[in-house]
C-alpha positions as a printed Julia matrix, in Angstrom:
99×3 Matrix{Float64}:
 -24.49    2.87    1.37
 -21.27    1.25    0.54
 -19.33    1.26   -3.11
 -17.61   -1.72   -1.93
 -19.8    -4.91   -1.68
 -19.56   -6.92    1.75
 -18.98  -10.09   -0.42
 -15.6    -8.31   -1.82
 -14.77   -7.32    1.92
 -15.1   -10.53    2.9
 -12.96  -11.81   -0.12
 -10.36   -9.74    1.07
 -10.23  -10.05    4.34
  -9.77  -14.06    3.98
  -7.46  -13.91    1.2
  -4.93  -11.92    3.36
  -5.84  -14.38    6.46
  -7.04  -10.89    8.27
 -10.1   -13.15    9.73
  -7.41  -14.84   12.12
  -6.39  -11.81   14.04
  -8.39   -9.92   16.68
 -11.19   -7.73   16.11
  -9.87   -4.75   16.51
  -6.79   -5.16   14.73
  -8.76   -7.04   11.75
 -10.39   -3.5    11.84
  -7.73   -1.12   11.71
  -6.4    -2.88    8.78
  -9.51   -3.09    6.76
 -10.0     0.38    6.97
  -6.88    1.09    5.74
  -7.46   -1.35    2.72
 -10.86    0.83    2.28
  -8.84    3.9     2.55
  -6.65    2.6    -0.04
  -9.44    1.24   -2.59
 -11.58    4.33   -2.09
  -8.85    6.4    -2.67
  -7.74    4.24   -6.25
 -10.96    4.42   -7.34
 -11.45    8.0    -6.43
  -9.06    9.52   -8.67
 -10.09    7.29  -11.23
 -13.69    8.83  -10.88
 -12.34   12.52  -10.57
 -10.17   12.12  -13.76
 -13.68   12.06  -15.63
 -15.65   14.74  -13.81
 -15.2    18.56  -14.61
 -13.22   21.34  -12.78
 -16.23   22.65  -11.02
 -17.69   18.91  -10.31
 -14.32   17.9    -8.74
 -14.32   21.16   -6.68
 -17.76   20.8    -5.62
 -16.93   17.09   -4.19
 -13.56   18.51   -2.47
 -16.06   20.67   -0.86
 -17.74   17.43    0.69
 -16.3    17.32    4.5
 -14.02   13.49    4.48
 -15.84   12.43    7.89
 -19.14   12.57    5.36
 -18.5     9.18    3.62
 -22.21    8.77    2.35
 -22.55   12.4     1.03
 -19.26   11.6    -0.89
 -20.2     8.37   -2.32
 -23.92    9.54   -3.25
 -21.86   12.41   -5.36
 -20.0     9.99   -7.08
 -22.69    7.72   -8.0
 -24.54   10.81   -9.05
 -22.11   11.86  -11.37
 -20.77    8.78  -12.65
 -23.36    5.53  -12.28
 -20.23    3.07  -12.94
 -18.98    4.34   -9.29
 -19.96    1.18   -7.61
 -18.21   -0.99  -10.53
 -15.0     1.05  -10.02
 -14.45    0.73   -6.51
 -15.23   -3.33   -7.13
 -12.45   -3.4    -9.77
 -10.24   -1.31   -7.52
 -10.9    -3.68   -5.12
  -9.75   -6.54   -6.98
  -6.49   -4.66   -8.55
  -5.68   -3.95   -5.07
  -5.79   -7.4    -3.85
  -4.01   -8.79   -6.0
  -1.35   -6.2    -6.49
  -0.72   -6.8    -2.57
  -1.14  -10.7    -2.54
   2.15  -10.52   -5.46
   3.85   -8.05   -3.36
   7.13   -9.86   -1.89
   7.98   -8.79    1.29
């Protein structure tokens, strides 16, 4: 399972031209964009769960990606909405970022 659709992904990876480079460096940088968005959207998510929810999900191990995201969806069925507006704040934050 993934909170962020393949279509949005794709989105960002040609709006930032990332589809140009090589694989693996294409790669490294999309994870860190994931990183990023996951980690927006997280704290938006754990801002509405309880004391004892958000400890139980700091309990989830980080490598476990799908255990993580299946909590979130579990406790909060907008999850998968979040992350896709994340997605799109993020993008567009860093596309008016001047270097």
């Amino acid at each position: 399972m993934q909170l962020i659709s393949e279509k949005t992904l794709q989105d960002i990876e040609e709006s930032f031209g990332l589809d140009l480079l090589d694989k693996n460096r294409k790669n490294d940088i999309m994870k860190e964009m994931v990183s990023l968005i996951s980690s927006r959207a997280g704290i938006r998510i754990m801002k509405e769960l309880s004391e004892d929810e958000a400890k139980e999900f700091n309990r989830i191990p980080d490598e476990n990606i799908e255990e993580m995201e299946n909590y979130l969806l579990t406790k909060n069925p907008n999850a998968k909405e979040i992350f896709e507006e994340e997605a799109q704040k993020t993008k567009k934050e860093l596309l008016n970022t001047k270097i």
